[in-house]
Each structure stands twice: as C-alpha cells, then as structure tokens.
C-alpha positions, 0 to 999 in steps of 0.5 A: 362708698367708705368715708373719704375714700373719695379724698384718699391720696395714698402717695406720689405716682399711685399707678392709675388702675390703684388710684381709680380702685381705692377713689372709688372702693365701698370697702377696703379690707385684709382677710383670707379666701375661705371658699371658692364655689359657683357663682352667677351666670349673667345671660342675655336673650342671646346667651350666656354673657357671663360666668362668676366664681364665687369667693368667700372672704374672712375678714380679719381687717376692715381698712375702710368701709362697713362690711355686710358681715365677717364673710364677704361674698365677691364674685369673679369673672372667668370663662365658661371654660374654665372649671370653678377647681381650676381657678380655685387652683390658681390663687394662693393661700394665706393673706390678701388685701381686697378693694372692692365695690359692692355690686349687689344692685349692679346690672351690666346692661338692661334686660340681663339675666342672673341665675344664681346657684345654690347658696346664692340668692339676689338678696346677698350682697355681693362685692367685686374687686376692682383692676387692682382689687386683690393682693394676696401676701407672698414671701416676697412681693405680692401677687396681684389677682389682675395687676402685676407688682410692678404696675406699683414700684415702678411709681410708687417706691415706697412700697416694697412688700405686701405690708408696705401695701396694707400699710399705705392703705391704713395710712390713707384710711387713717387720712381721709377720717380725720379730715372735716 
C-alpha cells in the first residue's frame, strides 16, 4: 500500500466507493491508455470464470505509491462476449486518473485458473482499479470508467472538474507524507 494512503482524507462527504479506493490504493497515478489487448482468463474446473482486457497505461504522474515501471499493466473485467475492439472503443482518449490495487498474487477463489496470452505472464505485475478507480478528463466533467461524476458532486462540491479531481488527490497524498 502507498504511504498514508491508509490516513488519507480527501475532504467532506467523500462518496463511499472513492473513500474505500483511495484508503486502500497501492498506487495512485494520472497517465494515459496506450494499449488495450487480451488479458487473462480465470477458469474454474467448471469453466470459464472470467475474462480481462489488458490496458497498458503510461505514466505521466505518480500521485502516491511506487510503480513497477513507466507502463502500468491493469487488467479489466468484461464478458466473454464482448471483443477486446469493443471496449477499446469505449473508452476515451487523452488523460485519466487511476486508483489502483496490485492484484498480481490476487486469486479469486482456490483452485482458479489463469491462462495468460502472449506478452503476459504470472511474473507481470498486474493492477486493477478500484469501483471508482478511473477518471479519464473530459472537456467538461470526467467520466468515470465504473462510477458516474455525480456519485462525487453530489457530496463533495468542491470538485467540479477533472483538475478539481487530481487536485484533491495531490492534496491528500501531500497530507498523508507529511505526517509522522
């Protein structure tokens, strides 16, 4: 876990999903989707579990925590259904704010299996966002990847836009490393 993220306190009526994200997040960091490709597969004796895109991040920002490298790989749940172009699609360009957990020794249940595709191997560190884990900028308020802009203003007023959002975060980083 980063430094203090354990004490941070961002501000007044944080929305419930942010406050248990940023508590709890190993890494905290503003950058940019560079890739989106196949991810791992999770199976069970039964079948197929679950299916991830992989998204490759560069990172222009560390906000709080230590990354494994300049290139974050994270790893995003969707259907089987759905084709890694289809939600390559779906989210936007250009800057977006990540909390995240590393989930590289992370196993859902015992006995679950991981096949990784190529590129991709167990000794990868791996990350995952959080409920409320990516906010990319916008020219008007951000767009949450799992959580509506809403869930923030209608608590936390203060924050009225993507640099608002960062912002809060820089702040509260900037709190919890300077406390003994």
């Amino acid at each position: 876990m980063a430094p203090g993220c354990d004490d941070w306190d961002v501000g007044p009526g944080l929305p419930p999903l942010l406050r248990t994200g940023r508590r709890t997040a190993d890494l905290v960091v503003v950058g940019s989707i560079s890739a989106v490709r196949e991810g791992f597969s999770i199976s069970s004796p039964e079948g197929l579990w679950e299916q991830r895109t992989t998204v490759i991040v560069t990172v222009d920002e560390v906000i709080a925590g230590t990354p494994a490298s300049q290139e974050l790989t994270l790893q995003l749940a969707r259907s089987p259904l759905t084709g890694v172009g289809e939600l390559a699609e779906t989210l936007p360009n250009g800057q977006a704010l990540f909390i995240l957990e590393d989930i590289t020794d992370w196993t859902p249940f015992p006995g679950a299996l991981f096949e990784y595709p190529a590129g991709l191997s167990d000794a990868t560190t791996i990350y995952s966002p959080y409920p409320d884990g990516i906010w990319f900028a916008t020219d008007a308020t951000p767009v949450g990847y799992f959580a509506s802009f809403d869930e923030i203003t209608t608590r936390w007023s203060e924050v009225a836009d993507f640099a608002d959002l960062v912002d809060a975060f820089r702040r509260a980083a900037s709190d919890a490393s300077s406390e003994p």
